[in-house]
Backbone as JSON, one array per atom type, in Angstrom:
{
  "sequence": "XXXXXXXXXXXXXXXXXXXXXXXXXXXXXXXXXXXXXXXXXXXXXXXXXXXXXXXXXXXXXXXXXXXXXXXXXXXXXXXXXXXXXXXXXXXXXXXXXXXXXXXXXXXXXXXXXXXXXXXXXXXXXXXXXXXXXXXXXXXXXXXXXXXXXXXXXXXXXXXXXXXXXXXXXXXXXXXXXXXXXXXXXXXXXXXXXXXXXXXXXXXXXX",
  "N": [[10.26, -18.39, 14.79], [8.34, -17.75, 11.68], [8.85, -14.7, 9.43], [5.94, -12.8, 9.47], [3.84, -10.32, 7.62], [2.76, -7.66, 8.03], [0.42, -5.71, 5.75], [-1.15, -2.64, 5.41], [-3.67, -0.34, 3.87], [-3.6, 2.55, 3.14], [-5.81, 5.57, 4.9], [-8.68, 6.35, 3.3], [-8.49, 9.77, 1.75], [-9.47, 13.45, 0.57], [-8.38, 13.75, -2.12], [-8.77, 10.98, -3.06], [-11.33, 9.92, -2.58], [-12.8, 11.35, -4.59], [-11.62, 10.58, -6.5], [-9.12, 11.46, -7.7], [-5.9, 11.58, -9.06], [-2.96, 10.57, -7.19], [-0.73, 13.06, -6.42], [3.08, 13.25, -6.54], [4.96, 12.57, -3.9], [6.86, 14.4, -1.32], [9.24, 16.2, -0.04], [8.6, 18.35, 1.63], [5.99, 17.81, 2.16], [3.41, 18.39, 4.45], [2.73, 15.53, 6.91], [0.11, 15.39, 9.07], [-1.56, 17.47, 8.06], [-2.52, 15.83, 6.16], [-4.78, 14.24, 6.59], [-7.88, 14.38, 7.15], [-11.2, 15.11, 8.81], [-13.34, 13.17, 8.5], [-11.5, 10.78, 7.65], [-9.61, 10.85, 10.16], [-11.28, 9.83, 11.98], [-12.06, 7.25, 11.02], [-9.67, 5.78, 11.15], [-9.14, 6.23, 13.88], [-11.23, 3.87, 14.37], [-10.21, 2.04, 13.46], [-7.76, 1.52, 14.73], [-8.9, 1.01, 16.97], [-9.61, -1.72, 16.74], [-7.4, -3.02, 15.26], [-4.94, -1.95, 16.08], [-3.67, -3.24, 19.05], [-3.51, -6.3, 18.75], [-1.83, -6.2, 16.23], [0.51, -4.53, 17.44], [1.47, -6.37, 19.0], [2.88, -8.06, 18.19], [5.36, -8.97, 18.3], [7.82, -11.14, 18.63], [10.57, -13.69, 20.12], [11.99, -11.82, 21.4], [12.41, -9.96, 19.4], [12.01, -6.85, 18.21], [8.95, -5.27, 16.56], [8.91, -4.2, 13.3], [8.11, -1.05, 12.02], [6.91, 0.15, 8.56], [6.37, 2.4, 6.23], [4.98, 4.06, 3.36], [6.32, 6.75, 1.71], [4.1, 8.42, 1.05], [2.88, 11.02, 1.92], [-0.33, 10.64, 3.27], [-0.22, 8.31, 4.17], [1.98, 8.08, 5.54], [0.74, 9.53, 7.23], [-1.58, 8.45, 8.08], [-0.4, 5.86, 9.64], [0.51, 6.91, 11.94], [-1.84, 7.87, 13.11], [-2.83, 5.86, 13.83], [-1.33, 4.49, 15.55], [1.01, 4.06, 15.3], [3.6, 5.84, 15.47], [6.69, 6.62, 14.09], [7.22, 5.09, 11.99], [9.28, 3.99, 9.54], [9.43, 5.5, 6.55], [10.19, 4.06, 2.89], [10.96, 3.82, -0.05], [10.19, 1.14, -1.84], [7.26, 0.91, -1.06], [6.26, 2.67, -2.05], [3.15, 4.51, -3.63], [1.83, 3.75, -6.79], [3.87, 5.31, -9.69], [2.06, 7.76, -11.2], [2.89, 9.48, -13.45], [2.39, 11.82, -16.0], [-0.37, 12.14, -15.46], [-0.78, 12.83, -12.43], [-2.34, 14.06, -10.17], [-4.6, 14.14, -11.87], [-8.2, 14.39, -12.43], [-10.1, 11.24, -12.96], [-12.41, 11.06, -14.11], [-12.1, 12.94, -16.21], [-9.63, 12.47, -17.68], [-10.68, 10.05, -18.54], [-12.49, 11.71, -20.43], [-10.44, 13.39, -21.97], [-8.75, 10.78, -22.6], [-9.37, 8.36, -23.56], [-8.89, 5.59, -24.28], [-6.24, 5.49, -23.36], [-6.52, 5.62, -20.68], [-8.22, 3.53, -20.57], [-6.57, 1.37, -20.98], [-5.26, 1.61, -18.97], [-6.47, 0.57, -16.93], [-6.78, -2.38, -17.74], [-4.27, -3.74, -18.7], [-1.36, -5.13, -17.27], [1.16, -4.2, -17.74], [0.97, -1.79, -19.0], [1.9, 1.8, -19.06], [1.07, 4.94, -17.51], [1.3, 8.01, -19.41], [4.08, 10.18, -19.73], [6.21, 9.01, -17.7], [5.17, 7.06, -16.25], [4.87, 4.55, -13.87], [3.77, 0.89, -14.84], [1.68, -2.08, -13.71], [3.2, -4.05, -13.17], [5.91, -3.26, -13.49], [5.61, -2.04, -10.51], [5.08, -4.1, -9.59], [7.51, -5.54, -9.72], [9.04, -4.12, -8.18], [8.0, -4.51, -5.44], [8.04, -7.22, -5.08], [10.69, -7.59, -5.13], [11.15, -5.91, -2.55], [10.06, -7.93, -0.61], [11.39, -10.51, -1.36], [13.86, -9.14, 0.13], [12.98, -9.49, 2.71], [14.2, -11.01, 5.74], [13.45, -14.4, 6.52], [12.49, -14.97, 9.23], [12.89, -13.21, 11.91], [11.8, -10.32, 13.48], [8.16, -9.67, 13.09], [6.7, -7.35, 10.42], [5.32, -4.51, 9.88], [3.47, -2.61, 7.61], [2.43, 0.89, 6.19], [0.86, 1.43, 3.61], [-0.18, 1.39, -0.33], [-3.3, 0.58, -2.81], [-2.29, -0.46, -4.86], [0.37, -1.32, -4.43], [-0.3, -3.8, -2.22], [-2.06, -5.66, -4.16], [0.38, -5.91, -5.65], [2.04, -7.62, -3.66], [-0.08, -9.67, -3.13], [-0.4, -10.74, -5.07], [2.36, -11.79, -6.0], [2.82, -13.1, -3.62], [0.79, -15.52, -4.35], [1.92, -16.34, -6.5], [0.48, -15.92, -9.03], [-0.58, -14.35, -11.88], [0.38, -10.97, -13.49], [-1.92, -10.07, -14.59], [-4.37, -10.65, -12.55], [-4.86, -8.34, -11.12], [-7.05, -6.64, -11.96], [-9.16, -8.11, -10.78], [-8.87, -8.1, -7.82], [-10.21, -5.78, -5.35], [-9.1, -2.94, -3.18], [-9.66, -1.81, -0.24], [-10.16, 1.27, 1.53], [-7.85, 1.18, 4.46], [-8.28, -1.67, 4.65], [-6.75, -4.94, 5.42], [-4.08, -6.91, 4.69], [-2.29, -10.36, 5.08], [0.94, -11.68, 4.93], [3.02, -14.34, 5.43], [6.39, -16.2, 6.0], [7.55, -18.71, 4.5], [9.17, -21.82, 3.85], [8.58, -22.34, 1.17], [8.28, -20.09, 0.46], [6.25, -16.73, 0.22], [2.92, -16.75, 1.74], [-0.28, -16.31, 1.47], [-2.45, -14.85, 4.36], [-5.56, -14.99, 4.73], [-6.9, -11.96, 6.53], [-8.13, -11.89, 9.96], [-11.19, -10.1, 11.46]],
  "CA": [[8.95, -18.13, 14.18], [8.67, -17.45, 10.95], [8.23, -13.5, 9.76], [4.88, -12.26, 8.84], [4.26, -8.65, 7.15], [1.07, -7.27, 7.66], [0.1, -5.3, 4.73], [-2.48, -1.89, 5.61], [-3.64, 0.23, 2.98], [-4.08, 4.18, 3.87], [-6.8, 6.0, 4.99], [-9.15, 7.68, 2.37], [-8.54, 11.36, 1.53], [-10.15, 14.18, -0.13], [-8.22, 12.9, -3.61], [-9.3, 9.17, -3.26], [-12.65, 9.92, -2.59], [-12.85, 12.29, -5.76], [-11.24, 10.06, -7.86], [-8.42, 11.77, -8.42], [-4.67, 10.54, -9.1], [-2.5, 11.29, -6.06], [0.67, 13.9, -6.5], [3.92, 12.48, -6.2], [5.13, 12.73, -2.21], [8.03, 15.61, -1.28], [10.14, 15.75, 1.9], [7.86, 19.11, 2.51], [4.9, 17.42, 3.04], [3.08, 17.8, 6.03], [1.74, 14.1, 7.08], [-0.62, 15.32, 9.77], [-2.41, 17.48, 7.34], [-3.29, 14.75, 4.85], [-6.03, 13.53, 7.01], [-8.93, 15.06, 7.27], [-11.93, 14.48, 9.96], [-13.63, 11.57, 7.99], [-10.19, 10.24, 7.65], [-9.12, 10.01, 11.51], [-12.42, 9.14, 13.1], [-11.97, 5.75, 10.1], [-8.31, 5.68, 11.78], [-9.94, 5.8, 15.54], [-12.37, 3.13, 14.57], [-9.54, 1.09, 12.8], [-6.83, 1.55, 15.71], [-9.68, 0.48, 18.33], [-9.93, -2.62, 16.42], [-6.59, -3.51, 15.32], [-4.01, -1.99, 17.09], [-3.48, -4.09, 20.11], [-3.08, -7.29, 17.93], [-0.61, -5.87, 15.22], [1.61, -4.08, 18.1], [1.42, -7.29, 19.98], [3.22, -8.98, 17.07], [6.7, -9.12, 18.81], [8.44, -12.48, 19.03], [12.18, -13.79, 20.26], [12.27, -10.55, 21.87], [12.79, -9.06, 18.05], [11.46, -5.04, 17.7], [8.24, -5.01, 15.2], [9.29, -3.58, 12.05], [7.0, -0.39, 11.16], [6.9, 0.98, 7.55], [5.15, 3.2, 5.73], [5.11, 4.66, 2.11], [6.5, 8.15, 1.67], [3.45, 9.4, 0.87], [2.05, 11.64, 3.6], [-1.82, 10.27, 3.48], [0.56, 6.89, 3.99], [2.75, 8.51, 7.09], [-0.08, 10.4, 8.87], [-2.3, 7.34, 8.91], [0.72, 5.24, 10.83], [0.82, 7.65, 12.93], [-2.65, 7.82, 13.76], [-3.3, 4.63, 13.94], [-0.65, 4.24, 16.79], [2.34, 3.36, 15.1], [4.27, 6.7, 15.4], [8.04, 6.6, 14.07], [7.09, 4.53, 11.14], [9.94, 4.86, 8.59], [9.04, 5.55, 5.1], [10.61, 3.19, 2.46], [10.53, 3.64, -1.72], [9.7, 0.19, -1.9], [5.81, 1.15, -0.34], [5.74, 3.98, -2.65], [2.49, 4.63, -4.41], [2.5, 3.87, -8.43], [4.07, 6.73, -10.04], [1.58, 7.95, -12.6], [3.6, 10.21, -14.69], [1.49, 13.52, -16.4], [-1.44, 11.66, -14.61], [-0.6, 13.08, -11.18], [-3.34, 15.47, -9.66], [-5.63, 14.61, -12.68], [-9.29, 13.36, -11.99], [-10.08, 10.08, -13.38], [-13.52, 11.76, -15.05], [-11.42, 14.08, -16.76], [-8.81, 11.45, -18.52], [-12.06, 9.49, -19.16], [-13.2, 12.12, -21.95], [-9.21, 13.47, -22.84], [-7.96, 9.84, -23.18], [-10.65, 7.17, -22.92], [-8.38, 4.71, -24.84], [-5.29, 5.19, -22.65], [-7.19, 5.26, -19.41], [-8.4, 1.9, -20.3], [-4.98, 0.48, -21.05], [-4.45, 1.19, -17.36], [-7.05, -0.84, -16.11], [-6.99, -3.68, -18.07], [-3.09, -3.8, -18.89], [-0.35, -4.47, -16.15], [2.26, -3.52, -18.68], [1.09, -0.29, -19.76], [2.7, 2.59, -18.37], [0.79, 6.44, -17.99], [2.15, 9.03, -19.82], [4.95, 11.44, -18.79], [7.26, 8.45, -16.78], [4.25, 6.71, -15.12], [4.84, 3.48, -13.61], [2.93, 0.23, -14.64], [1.27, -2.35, -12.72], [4.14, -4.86, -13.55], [6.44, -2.05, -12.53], [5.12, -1.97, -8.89], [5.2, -5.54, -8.59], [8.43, -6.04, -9.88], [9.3, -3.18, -6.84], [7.55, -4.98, -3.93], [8.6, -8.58, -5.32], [12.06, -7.46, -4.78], [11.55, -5.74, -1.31], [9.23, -9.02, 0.24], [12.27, -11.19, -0.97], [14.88, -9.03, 0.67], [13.32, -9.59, 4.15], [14.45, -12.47, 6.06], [12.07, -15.42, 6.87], [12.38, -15.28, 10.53], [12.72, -12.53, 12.66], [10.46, -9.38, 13.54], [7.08, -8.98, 12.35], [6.48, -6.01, 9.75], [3.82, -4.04, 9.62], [3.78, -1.34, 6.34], [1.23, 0.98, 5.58], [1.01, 1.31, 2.0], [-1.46, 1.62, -1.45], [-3.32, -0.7, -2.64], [-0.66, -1.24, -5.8], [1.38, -2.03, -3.17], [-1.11, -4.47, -1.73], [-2.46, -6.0, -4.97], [1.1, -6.59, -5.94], [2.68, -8.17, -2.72], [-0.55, -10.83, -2.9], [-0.16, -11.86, -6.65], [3.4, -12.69, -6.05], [2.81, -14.16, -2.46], [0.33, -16.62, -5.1], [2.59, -16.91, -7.59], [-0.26, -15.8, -10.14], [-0.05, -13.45, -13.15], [-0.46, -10.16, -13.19], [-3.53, -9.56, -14.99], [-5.15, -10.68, -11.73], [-4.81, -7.21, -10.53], [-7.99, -6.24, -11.94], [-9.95, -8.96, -9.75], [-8.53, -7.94, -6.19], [-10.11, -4.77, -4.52], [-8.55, -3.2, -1.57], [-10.51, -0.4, 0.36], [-9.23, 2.12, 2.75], [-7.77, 0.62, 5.74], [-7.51, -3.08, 4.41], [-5.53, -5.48, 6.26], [-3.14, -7.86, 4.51], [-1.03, -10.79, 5.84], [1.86, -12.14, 4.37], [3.59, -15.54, 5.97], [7.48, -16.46, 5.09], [7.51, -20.24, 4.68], [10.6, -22.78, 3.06], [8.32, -22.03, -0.06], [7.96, -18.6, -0.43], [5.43, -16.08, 1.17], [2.05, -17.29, 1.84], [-1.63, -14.8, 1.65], [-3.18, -15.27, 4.9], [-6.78, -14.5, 5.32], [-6.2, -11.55, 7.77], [-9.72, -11.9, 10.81], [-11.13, -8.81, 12.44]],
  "C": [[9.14, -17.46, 12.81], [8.18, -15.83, 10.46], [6.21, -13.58, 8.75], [4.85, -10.69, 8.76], [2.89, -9.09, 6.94], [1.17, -6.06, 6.84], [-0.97, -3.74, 5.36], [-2.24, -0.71, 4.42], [-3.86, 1.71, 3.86], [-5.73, 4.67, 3.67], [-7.09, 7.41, 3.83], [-9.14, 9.54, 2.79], [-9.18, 12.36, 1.14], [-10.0, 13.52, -1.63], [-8.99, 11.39, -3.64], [-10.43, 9.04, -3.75], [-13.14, 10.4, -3.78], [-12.08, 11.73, -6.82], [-10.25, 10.83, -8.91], [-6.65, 11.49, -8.25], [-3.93, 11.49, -8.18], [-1.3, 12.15, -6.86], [1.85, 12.79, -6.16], [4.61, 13.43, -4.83], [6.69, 13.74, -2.56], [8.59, 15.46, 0.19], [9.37, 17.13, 2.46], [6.65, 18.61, 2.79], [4.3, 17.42, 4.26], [2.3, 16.62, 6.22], [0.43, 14.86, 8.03], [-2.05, 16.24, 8.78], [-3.45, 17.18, 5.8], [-4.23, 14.31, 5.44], [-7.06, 14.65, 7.58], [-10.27, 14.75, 8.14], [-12.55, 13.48, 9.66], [-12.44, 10.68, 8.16], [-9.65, 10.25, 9.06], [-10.06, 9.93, 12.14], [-12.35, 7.71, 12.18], [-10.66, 5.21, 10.96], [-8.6, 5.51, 13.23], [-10.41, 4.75, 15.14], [-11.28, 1.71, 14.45], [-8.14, 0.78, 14.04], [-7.61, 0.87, 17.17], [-9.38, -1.13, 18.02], [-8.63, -3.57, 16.01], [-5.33, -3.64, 15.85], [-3.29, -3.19, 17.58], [-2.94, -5.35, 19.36], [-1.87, -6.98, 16.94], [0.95, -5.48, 16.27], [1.97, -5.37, 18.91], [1.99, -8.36, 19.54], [4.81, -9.78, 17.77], [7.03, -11.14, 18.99], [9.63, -12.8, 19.54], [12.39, -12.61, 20.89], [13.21, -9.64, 20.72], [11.77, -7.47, 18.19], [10.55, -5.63, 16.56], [8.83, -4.15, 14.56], [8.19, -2.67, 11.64], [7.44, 0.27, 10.44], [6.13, 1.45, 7.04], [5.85, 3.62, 4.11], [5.58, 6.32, 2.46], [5.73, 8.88, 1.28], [2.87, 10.32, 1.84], [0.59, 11.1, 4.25], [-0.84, 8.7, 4.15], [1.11, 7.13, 5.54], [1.74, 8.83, 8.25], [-1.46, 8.98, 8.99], [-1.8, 5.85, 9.65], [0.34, 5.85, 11.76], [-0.69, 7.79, 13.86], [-3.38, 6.58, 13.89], [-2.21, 3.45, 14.94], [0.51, 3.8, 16.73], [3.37, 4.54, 14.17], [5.82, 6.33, 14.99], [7.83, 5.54, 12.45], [8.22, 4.62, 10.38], [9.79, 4.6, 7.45], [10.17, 4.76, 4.31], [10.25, 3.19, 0.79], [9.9, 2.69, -1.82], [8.19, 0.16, -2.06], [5.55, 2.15, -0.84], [4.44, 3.59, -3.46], [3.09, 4.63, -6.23], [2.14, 5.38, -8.56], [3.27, 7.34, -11.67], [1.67, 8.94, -13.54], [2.69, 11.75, -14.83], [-0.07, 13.17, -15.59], [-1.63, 12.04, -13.03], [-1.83, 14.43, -11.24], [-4.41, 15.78, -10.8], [-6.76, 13.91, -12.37], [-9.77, 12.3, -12.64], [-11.49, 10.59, -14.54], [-12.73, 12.62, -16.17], [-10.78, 13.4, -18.11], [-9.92, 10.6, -19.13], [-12.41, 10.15, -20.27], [-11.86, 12.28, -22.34], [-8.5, 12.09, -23.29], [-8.49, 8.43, -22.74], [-9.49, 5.61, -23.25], [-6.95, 4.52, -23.8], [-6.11, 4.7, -21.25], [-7.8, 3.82, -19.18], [-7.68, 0.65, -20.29], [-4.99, 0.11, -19.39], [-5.3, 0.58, -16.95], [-7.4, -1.71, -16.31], [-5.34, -4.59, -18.24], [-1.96, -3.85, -17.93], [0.5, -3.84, -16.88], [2.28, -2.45, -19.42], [1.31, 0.92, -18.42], [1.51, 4.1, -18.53], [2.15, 7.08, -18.93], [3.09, 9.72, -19.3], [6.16, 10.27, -17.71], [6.3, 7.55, -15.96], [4.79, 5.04, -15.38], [3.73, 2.28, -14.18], [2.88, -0.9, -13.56], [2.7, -3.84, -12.38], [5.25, -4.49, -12.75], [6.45, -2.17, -11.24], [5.57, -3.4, -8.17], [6.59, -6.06, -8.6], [9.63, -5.24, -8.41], [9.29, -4.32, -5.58], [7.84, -6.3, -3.82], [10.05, -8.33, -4.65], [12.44, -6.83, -3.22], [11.01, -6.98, 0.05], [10.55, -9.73, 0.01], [13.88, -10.68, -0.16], [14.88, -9.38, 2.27], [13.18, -11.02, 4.48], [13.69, -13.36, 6.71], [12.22, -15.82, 7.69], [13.31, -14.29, 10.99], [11.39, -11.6, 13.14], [9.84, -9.67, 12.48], [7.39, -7.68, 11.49], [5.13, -5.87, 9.86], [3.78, -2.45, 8.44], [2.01, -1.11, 6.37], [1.79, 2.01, 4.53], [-0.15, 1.66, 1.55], [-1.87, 0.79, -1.56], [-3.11, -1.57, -4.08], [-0.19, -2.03, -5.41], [0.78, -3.72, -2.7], [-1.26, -6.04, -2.76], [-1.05, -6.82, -5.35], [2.03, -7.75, -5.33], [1.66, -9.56, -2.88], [-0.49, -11.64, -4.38], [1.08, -12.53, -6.56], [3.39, -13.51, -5.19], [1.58, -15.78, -3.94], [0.57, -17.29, -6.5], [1.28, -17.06, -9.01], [-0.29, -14.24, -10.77], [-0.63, -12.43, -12.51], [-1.69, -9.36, -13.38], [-4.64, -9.46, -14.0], [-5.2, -9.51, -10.87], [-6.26, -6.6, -10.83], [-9.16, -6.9, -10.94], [-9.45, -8.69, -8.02], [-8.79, -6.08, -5.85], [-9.97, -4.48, -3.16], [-8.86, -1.8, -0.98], [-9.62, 0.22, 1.3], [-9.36, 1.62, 3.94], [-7.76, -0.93, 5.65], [-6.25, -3.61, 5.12], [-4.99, -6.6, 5.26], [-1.95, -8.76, 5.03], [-0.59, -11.31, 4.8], [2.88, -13.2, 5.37], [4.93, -15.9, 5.21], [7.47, -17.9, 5.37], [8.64, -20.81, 3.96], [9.62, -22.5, 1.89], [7.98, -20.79, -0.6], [7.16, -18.29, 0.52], [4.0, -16.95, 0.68], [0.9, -15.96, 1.96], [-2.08, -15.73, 2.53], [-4.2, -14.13, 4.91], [-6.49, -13.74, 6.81], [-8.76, -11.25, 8.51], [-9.91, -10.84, 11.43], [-11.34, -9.59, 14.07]]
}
């Protein structure tokens, strides 16, 4: 059978919601207190519903594959969403947005209206301070989709929705400008199909 990698984005946070650019992740992190009570009753609702089907992925008597991003909002909604042991993976890292970390998007709006719009019209522009662009990311997740092999275990990653955005432009072999046209909400499901031509975007069904 051939693999498929389901794609899930993380559950909204206090930052998300507030529109403001995440921190970059630490090995002190605590995952469990990145979620907050909006954030695991969305994770209950989303574990009622998909669970069972994702864990149920197994084939050949291969182990599902669960990953997660090293971010903690990334780890602790694996975890509550029933897929404890997850192991974190650079690859599934959130883009790194340089002096942009922990600033609110209103904020950069009046200090740097002109950069701030680079980033969301531009894959190839980078934040300030070391920040990743959207090019960047994809050229990341391009390189970890072709390292896995097109038949064994299922994957299942939960990820951003960088991450997301960039795994389905390359699965369609279209540019990356199309990053501005694909939004991906908290808790989004993404499939990904390995075929003799490359990965495939399937329409994932509740």
């Amino acid at each position: 059978m051939p693999t498929t990698v389901w794609l899930v984005s993380h559950a909204a946070n206090a930052a998300l919601r507030s529109g403001t650019f995440p921190q970059a992740p630490v090995a002190s992190d605590d995952a469990e207190e990145a979620l907050d009570a909006r954030a695991r009753d969305a994770l209950a609702a989303w574990r009622e519903r998909w669970h069972a089907r994702l864990a149920g992925g197994e084939h050949h008597g291969a182990a599902l594959r669960t990953l997660t991003s090293p971010a903690a909002i990334a780890r602790a909604s694996a975890h509550a969403a029933g897929f404890a042991g997850a192991t974190p993976i650079g690859a599934l890292a959130d883009t790194a947005f340089g002096a942009w970390q922990g600033r609110r998007l209103t904020d950069l709006a009046q200090e740097a209206p002109e950069a701030l719009a680079a980033w969301t019209r531009e894959p190839a522009f980078r934040p300030p301070g070391g920040g990743e662009s959207f090019d960047d990311v994809r050229a990341r997740v391009s390189a970890w989709l072709d390292a896995i092999p097109g038949t064994g275990p299922d994957v299942i990653a939960f990820t951003h929705a960088s991450v997301m955005r960039a795994a389905i432009l390359y699965a369609l072999g279209a540019p990356s400008s199309g990053f501005r046209s694909i939004e991906i909400a908290p808790l989004s499901v993404a499939a990904l199909r390995h075929t003799p031509h490359g990965w495939v975007w399937l329409a994932a069904m509740d």
